[in-house]
N, C-alpha and C positions, 0 to 999 in steps of 0.2 A: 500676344502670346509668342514668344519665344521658341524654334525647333532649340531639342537638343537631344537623346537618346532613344530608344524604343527602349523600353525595360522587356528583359527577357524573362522576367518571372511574372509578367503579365501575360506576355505574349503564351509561355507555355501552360500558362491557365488557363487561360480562355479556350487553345487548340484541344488541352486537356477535356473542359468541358463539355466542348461540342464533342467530340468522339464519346465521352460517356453518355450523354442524351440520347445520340445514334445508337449508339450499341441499346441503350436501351430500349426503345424504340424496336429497332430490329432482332430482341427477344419476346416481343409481343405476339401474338398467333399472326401474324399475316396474310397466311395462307386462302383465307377467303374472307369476305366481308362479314359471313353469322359466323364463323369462330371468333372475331376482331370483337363484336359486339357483343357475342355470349357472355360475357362478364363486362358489365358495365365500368369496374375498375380498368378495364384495359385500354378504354376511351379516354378516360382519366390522362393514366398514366402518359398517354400517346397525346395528347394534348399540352402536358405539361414539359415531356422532353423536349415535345417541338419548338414549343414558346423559350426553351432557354435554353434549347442550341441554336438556334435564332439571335436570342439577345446576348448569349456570350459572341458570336461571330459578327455582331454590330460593333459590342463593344471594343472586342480587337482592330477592328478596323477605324473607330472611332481613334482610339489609343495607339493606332500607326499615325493618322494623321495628326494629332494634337501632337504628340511627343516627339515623330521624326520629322515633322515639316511645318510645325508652329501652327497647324490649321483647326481652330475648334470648331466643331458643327454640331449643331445639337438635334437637326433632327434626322430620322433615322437614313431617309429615303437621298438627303444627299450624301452620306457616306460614301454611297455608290458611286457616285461621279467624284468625288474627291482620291478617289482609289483610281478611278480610271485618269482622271487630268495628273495625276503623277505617274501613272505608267505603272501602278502597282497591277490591276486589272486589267483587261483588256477589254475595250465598247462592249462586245455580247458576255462577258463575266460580267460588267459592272450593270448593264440593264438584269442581267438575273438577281446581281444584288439587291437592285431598287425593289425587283418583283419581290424578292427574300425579305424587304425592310417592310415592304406594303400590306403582305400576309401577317408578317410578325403585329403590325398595329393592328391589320383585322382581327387579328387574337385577343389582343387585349383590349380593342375599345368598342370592337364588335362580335363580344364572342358568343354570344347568342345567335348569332346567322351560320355561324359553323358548322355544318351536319355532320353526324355522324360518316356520311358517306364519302363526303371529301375530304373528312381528317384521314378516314382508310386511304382514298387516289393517295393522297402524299404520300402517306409512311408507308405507305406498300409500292408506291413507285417512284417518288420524284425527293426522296431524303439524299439522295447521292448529290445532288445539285448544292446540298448544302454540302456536303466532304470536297467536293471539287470547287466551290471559293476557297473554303478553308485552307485548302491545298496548293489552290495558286496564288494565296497571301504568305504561306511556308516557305516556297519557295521564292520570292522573292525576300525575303529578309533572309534566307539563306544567301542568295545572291547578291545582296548588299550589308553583308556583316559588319562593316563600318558604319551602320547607322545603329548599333545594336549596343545596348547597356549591357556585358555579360554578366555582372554581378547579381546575386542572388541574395 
């Protein structure tokens, strides 16, 4: 695999993504744990945002590394270190990643073990950890604009 551009209409989809998953996410009751669960739709919901503001901020970082530095990885939990050995993360961003890529596959291939009680710890406290990768991946492709496909 060859580097050659980040496509910036990938890039601002994916960023796109994750803030709508968040946002929706954080119009959920969160306010205590029996409003979270008084409607079982809101478990749902809060499960589903998380899984794929997750997997859009895998994919964006998968698609920095393919696209701007020829590197493919296909599983999810080396992303993280692909992001940090090019200096895109930094060591304690990219081990949050791996911990971010780890949950993401607890979700999908163990998502029978998930309680209700710790999809609420998340979304009611620890969803910022995903806007702060998201954010220190933004900012570095802002800071290296030459790696960047501007076409749309």
């Amino acid at each position: 695999m060859s580097p050659s551009k980040i496509v910036k209409r990938v890039v601002v989809d994916r960023v796109n993504w994750v803030e709508q998953m968040l946002e929706g996410i954080e119009s959920l009751p969160l306010e205590s744990f029996e409003s979270f669960v008084k409607e079982k739709r809101n478990v749902w919901a809060a499960e589903s945002c998380l899984r794929r503001a997750l997997e859009a901020l895998m994919d964006l970082g998968r698609h920095i590394l393919a696209k701007g530095f020829g590197e493919g990885i296909t599983e999810y939990k080396q992303i993280g270190l692909g992001l940090e050995n090019r200096r895109i993360l930094s060591e304690s961003q990219a081990r949050l990643f791996r911990k971010l890529a780890g949950y993401r596959n607890r979700m999908v291939h163990f998502y029978q073990e998930i309680s209700d009680e710790e999809l609420y710890s998340i979304c009611s406290s620890q969803i910022g950890d995903i806007r702060d990768i998201t954010n220190a991946i933004v900012k570095w492709i802002k800071e290296h604009p030459n790696m960047l496909d501007e076409t749309l």
